[in-house]
C-alpha positions in Angstrom: 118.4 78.0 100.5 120.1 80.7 98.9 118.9 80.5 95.5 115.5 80.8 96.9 116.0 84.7 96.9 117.0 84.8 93.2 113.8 83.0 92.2 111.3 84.1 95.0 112.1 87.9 93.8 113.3 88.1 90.6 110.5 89.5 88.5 107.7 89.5 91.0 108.3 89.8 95.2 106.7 86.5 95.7 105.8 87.2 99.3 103.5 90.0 98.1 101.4 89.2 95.2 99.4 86.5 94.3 100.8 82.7 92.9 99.3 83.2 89.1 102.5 86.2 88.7 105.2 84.1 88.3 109.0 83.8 88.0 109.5 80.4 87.2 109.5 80.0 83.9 111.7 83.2 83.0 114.4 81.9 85.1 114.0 78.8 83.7 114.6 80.4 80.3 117.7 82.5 81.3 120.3 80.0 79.5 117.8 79.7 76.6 118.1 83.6 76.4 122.0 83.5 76.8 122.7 80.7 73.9 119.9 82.5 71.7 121.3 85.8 71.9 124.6 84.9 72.7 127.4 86.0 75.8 126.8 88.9 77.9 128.5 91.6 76.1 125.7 90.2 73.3 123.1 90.7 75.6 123.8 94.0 77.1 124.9 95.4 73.5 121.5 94.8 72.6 120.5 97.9 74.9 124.1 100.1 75.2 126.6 101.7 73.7 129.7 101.1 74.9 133.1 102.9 74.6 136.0 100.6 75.9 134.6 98.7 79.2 132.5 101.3 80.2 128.5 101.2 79.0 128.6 105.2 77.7 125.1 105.6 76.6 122.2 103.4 75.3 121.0 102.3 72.2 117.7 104.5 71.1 115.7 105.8 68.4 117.2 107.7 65.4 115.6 110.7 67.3 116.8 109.6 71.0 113.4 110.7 72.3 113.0 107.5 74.5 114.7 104.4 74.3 116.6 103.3 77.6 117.7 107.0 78.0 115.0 107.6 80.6 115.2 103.5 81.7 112.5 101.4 82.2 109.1 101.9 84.3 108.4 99.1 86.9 104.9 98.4 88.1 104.0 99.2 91.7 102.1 97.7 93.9 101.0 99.1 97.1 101.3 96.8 99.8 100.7 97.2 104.2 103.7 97.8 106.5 104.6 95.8 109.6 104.1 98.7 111.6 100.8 100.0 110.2 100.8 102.3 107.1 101.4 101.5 103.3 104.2 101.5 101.0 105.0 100.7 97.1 107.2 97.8 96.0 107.7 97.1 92.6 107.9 94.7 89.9 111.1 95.5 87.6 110.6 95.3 84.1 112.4 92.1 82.1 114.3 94.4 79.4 116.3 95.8 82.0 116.2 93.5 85.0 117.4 91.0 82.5 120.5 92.3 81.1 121.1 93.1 85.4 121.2 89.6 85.8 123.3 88.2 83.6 125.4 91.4 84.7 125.9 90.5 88.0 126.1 86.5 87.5 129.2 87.5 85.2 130.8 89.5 87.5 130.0 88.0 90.3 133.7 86.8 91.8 134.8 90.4 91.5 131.5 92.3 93.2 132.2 89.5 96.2 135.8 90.4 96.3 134.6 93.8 98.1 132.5 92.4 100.2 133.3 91.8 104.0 134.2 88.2 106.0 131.7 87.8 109.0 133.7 86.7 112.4 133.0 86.3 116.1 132.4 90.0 116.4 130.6 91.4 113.7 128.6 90.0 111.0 127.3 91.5 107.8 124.2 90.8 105.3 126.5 92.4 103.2 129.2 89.0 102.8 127.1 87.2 99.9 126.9 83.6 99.1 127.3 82.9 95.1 127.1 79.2 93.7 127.3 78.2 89.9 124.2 79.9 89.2 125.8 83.6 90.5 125.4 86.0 92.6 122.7 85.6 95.9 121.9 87.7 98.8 123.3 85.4 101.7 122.2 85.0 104.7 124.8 82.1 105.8 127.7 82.4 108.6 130.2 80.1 108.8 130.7 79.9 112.4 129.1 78.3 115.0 125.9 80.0 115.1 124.6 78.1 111.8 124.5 74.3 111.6 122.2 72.2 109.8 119.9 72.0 113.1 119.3 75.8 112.4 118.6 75.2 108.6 114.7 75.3 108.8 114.5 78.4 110.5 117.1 80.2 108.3 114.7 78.9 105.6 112.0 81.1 106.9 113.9 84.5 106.1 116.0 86.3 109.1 115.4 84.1 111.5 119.1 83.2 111.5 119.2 86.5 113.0 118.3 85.8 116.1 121.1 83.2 116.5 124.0 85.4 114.6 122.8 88.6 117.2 123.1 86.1 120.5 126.4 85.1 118.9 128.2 88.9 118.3 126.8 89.9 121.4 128.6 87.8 123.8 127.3 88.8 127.0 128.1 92.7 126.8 126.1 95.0 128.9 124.7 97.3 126.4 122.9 96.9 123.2 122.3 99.7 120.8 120.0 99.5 117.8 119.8 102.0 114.8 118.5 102.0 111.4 118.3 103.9 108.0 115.6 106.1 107.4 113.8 105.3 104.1 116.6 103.6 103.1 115.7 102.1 99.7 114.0 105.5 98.6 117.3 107.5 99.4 120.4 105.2 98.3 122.1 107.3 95.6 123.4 105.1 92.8 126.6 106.5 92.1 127.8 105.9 95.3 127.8 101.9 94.1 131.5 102.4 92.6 132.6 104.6 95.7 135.9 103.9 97.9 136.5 100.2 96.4 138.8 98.0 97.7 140.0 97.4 94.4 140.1 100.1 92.0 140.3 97.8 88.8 137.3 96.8 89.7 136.1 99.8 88.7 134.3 99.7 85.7 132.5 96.6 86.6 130.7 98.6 89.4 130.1 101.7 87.4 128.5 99.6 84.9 126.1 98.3 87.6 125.0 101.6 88.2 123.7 102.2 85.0 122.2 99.1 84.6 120.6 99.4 88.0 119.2 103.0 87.0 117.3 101.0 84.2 115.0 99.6 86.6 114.0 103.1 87.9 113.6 105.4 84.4 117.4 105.4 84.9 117.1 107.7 88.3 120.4 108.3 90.2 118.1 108.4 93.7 116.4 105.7 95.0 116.8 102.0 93.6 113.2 100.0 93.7 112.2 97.6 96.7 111.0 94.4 95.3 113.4 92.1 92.9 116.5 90.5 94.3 119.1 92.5 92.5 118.2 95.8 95.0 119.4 93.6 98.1 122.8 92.9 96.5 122.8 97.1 95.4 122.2 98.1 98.7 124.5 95.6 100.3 127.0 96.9 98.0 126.6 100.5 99.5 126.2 99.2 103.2 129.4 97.0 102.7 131.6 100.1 102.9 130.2 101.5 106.2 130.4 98.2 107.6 134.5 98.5 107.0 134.4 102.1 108.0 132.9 100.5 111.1 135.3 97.6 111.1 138.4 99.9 110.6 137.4 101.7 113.4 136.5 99.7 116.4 138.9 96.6 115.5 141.0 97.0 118.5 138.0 98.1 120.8 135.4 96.3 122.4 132.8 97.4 119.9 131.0 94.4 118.2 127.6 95.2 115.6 125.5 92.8 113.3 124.3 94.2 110.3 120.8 93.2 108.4 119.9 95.6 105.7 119.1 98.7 107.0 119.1 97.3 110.5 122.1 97.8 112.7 122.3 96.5 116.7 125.5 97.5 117.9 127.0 95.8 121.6 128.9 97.0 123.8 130.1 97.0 127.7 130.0 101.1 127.7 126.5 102.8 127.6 128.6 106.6 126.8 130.7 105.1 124.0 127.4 103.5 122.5 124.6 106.6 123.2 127.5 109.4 121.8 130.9 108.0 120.2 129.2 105.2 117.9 126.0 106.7 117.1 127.8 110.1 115.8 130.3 108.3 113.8 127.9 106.0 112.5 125.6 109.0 111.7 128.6 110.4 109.9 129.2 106.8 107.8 125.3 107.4 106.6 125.3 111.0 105.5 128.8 110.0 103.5 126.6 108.3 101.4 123.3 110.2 101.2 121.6 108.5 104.5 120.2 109.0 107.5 119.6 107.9 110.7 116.0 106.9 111.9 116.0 108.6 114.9 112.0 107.2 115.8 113.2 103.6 116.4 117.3 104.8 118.0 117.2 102.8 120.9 119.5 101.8 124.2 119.0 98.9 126.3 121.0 97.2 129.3 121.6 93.6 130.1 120.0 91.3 130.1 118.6 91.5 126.9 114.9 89.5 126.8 114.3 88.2 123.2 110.2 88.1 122.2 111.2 86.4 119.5 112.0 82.8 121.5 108.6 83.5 123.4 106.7 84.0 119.7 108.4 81.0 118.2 107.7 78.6 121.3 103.7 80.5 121.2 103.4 79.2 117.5 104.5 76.4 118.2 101.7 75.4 121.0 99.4 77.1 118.6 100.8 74.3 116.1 100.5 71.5 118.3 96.3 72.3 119.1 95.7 72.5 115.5 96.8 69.3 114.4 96.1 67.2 117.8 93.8 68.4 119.9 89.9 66.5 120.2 86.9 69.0 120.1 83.5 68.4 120.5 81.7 69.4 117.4 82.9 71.3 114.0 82.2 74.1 115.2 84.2 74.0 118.4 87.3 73.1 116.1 86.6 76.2 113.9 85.9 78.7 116.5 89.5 77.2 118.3 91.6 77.6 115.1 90.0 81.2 114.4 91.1 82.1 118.6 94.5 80.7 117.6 94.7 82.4 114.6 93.4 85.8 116.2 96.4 85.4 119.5 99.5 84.7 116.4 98.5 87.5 114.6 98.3 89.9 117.7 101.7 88.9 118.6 103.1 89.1 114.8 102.1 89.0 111.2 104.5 86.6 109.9 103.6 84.0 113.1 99.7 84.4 111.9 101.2 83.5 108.7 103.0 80.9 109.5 99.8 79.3 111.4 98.0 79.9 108.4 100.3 78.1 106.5 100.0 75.1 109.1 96.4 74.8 108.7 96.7 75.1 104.7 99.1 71.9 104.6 96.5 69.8 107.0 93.9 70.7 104.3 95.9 70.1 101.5 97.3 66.5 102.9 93.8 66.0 104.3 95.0 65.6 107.8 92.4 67.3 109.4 89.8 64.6 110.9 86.7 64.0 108.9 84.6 65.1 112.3 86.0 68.6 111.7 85.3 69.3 108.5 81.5 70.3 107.9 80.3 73.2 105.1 78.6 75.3 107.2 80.9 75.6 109.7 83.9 76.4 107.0 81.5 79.3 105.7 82.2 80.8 109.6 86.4 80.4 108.5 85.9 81.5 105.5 84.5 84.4 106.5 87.0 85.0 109.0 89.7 84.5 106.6 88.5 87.2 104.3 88.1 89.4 107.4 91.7 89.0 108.1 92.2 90.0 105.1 90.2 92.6 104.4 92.0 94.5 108.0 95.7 93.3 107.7 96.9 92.7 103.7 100.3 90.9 105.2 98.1 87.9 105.7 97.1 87.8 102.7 99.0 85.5 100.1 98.8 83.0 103.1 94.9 83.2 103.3 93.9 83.0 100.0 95.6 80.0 99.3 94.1 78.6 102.5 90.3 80.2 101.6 91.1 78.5 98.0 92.1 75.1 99.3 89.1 75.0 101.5 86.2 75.6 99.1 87.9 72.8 97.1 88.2 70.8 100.0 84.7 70.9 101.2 83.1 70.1 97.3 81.7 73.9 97.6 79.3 73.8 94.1 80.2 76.7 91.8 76.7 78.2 92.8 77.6 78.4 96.4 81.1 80.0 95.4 79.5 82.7 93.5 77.3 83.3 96.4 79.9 83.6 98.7 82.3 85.7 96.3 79.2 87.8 95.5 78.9 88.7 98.9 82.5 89.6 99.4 82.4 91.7 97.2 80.0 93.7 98.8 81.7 93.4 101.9 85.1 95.0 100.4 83.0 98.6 100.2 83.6 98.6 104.1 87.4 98.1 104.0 89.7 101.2 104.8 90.3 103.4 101.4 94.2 102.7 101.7 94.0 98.9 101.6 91.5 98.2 98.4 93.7 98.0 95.9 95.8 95.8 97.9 92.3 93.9 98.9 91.0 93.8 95.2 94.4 92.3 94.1 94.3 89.1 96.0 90.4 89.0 95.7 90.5 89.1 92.3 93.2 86.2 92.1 90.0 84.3 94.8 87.7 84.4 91.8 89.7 83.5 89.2 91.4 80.3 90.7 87.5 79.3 92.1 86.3 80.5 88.4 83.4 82.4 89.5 81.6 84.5 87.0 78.3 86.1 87.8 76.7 89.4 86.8 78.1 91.2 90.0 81.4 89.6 89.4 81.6 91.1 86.3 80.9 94.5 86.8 83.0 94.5 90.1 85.7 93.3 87.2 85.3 96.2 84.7 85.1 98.5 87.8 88.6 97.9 88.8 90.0 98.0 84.9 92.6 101.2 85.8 93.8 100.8 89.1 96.9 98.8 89.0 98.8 96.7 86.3 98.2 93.6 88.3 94.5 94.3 88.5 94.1 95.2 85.3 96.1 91.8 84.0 93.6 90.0 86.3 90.6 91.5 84.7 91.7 90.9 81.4 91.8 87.3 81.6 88.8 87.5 83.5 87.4 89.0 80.0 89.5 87.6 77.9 86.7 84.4 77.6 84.6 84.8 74.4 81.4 85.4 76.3 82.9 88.2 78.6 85.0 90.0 75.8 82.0 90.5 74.1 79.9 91.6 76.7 82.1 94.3 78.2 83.9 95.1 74.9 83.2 99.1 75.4 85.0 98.9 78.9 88.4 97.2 77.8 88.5 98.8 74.3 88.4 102.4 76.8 90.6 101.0 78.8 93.1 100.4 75.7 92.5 103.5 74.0 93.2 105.2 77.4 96.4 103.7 77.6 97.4 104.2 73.5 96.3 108.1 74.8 99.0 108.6 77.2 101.9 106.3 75.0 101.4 109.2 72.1 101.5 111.7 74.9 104.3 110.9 76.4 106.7 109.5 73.0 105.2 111.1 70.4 106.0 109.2 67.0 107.8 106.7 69.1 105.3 105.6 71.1 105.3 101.9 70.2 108.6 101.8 70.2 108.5 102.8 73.8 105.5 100.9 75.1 107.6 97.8 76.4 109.9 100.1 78.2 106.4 101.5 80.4 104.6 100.1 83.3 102.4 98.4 80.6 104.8 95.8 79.1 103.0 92.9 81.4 99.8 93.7 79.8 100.9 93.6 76.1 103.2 90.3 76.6 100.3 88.7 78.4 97.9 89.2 75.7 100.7 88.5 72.6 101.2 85.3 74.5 97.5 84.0 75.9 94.2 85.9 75.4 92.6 86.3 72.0 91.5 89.4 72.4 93.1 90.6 69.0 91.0 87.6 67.3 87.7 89.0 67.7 86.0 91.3 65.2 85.2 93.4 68.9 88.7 94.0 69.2 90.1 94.6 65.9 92.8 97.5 65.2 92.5 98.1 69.2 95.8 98.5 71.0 95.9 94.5 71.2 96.5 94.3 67.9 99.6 97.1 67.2 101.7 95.6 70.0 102.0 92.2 69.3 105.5 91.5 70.8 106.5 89.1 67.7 105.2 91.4 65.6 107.3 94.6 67.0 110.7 92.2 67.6 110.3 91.3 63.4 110.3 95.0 62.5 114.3 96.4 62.0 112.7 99.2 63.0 112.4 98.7 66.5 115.1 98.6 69.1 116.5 95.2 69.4 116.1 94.6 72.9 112.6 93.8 72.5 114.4 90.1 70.7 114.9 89.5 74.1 110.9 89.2 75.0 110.3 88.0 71.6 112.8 84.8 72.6 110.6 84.4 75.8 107.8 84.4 73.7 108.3 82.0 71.1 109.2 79.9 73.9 106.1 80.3 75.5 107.0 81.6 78.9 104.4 83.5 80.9 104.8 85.9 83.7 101.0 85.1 84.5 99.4 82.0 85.0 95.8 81.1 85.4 93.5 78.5 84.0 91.5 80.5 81.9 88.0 78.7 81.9 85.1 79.8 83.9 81.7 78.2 84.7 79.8 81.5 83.7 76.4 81.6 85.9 74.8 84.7 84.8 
């Protein structure tokens, strides 16, 4: 269970981008990286300076223009809130997420020594599990509250939370919730080494603050939302309000549960909670550069009634008509799932999800009666599908895995794929502005797992080259066929000289030096590693071919860090995945 968080969000946030990103093999490469280069201090020396057990500075050019000085650039990938709204997570960048890593799997006995011990009246996100493999974000609780009974649910994310709350609570009369206001956006770094339990543990945590600040062109405010390491950061920070809070109200008959930014505090005295705790807990947060989100403060009185038992017990009904129910026709068992699809996601995104999911493992173990399944009526869910997705982006991964599984389900001929893909596409022009680039990103991933390729395909491709790393990795292998390199060779070679344009700009004599430490490293190791762009007389002497990642790692002059790709490259590992072979119908 708890290693699940390491892998599901180590490079890429799993949950939010589409299954051809992948962490897999790079984790699976980590001890390949660690006997190759050798032990940590190897590893990070590849990238700092140090003076004694402190990192001082980093390793740069004879010039100190770039290099890790100003960190690494992740990508970021705009995604849809819960509560309506968008907002940018981010995929961290290997050379310094990497070095992070083995960082906090090191150190990881001593960054858990700080940490707090859950009991029957408070409990804390911030008390991490760590096996052989380091250091996770747990979400375990060794009292009552989790047993083995529970361990499907607390597969499924916070759903332990429900149980831990009803735990702490124990029957008070009042219940107070509070959270941080942009939490992630506003945690400043420094404070990771603040008011430690142990002070020779000193080092260890100042060290994490510059190798978190990597991650984020070495910023001191804000760490990025998306891989793993930001949950144990943050935790870090929150742990020391939690025992500002523990210190406090030890004797009293305060009790709180903390997940993340979330807080729900419990107690039998409406005053204590609405003015005591809220002002001291306001205080705890501007200590360390936060603040209270005042939008979603909120008191209620016993009892307290939890939606979230009514959702479950809803999904699961939902579940049960799915799978068992007897319909009529096809289309009676289509226009059923799409009503059952439409009442999960009214009452929450993650419980259309989870139906989604559901109906995806019926098709993919063909449980689904052969009465039901008819072409014609699938076109109707397909459609809906896409509609889904088209209005609400957090159903996304979940539906085009299901929308994927269904045109190979129903034999679909690559014809009628293109048809359907082609139309789309023309249906995307009426989605809101805010949510195309989140749209085009798992649309894109649709054609290239169906492999559809027609003339409007194609020019919807080259359309999107520019807005988004991800897109733009997806186009390229959607080009990077002989056929389709050729034919839009203008497009991608002004895309690439684009891109060499703003390297120069920015580092000067340095640039390619620097071009692995940018928002653009995907691209390059992507195409060093599978397309053959640089092959082709269309492509020669473009950007393609100057940053070959081999290439750049066998030249002293470059900073050694980049060995560290070069090792994942020579042992063919991919951070993107895709059978690259199309039935072209032009």
């Amino acid at each position: 269970m708890a290693n699940d968080v390491r892998n599901d969000n180590f490079i890429f946030p799993s949950r939010h981008v589409p299954d051809c990103f992948i962490n897999s093999q790079v984790m699976n490469k980590l001890d390949t990286i660690s006997n190759t280069i050798g032990n940590i201090d190897n590893i990070i020396g590849l990238s700092y300076e140090k003076n004694g057990n402190s990192i001082k500075e980093y390793k740069g050019y004879s010039d100190a223009i770039y290099g890790h000085k100003k960190g690494t650039e992740p990508i970021k990938v705009n995604i849809s809130k819960p509560n309506g709204g968008n907002r940018f997570i981010s995929v961290a960048n290997p050379l310094a997420l990497i070095p992070l890593d083995f960082y906090l799997m090191k150190n990881a006995s001593d960054i858990l020594s700080e940490q707090l011990e859950p009991n029957d009246k408070y409990y804390s996100s911030s008390s991490y599990d760590y096996d052989e493999e380091g250091i996770i974000v747990g979400y375990t609780y060794d009292g009552d509250v989790l047993t083995e009974e529970t361990e499907e649910l607390v597969q499924r994310g916070f759903d332990n939370k429900e149980l831990i709350t009803h735990n702490i609570c124990s029957g008070r009369y009042y219940h107070m919730s509070i959270d941080v206001s942009n939490f992630f956006n506003s945690i400043y770094s420094h404070s990771i080494s603040w008011d430690l339990v142990n002070s020779q543990n000193k080092d260890i945590f100042e060290n994490l603050d510059v190798l978190s600040r990597t991650l984020n062109r070495n910023e001191t405010k804000g760490i990025i939302i998306g891989p793993y390491t930001s949950g144990i950061i943050s935790e870090i920070i929150l742990s020391k309000i939690d025992r500002q809070i523990v210190e406090k109200y030890k004797d009293d008959d305060v009790s709180f549960v903390h997940f993340c930014d979330d807080y729900d505090f419990f107690s039998d005295s409406k005053e204590k909670l609405e003015s005591e705790v809220k002002n001291f807990i306001g205080k705890c947060f501007l200590k360390y550069g936060l603040d209270l989100n005042l939008s979603k403060f909120k008191i209620e009185e016993f009892p307290f009634i939890s939606l979230k038992n009514i959702q479950t017990e809803r999904i699961y009904i939902l579940k049960d008509r799915i799978k068992e129910e007897d319909f009529d026709t096809p289309l009676d068992y289509v226009e059923n799932v799409m009503n059952d699809l439409s009442s999960s996601l009214k009452i929450k995104y993650s419980n259309c999800n989870y139906m989604i999911s559901i109906l995806n493992s019926l098709y993919e173990k063909d449980e689904i009666p052969v009465k039901y399944l008819d072409k014609e009526t699938s076109k109707i869910l397909l459609d809906y599908l896409i509609n889904m997705m088209f209005k609400n982006n957090l159903v996304s991964k979940a539906s085009s895995n299901l929308i994927i599984n269904i045109f190979e389900k129903m034999n679909f001929t690559q014809e009628e794929k293109n048809a359907v893909l082609n139309k789309w596409i023309n249906k995307r022009n009426s989605c809101e502005p805010q949510l195309k680039e989140i749209t085009d990103l798992w649309l894109q991933y649709i054609i290239l797992k169906l492999k559809c390729s027609t003339d409007e395909i194609t020019e919807y491709m080259s359309k999107l080259l520019g807005n988004g790393i991800l897109q733009d990795v997806m186009c390229l292998d959607y080009f990077s066929l002989n056929s389709l390199s050729i034919t839009k060779a203008d497009e991608v070679k002004k895309y690439l000289d684009h891109i060499k344009d703003e390297l120069i700009n920015r580092f000067d004599n340095n640039w390619k030096q620097a071009a692995y430490d940018t928002k653009y490293w995907l691209i390059f190791y992507t195409n060093s590693l599978r397309w053959k762009f640089e092959t082709s007389t269309e492509y020669s002497g473009t950007l393609f071919d100057e940053l070959n990642i081999h290439t750049l790692a066998s030249n002293p002059s470059m900073p050694g860090r980049l060995k560290m790709l070069d090792i994942l490259y020579v042992n063919d590992v991919e951070f993107y995945e895709n059978e690259n072979s199309l039935d072209i119908v032009f």
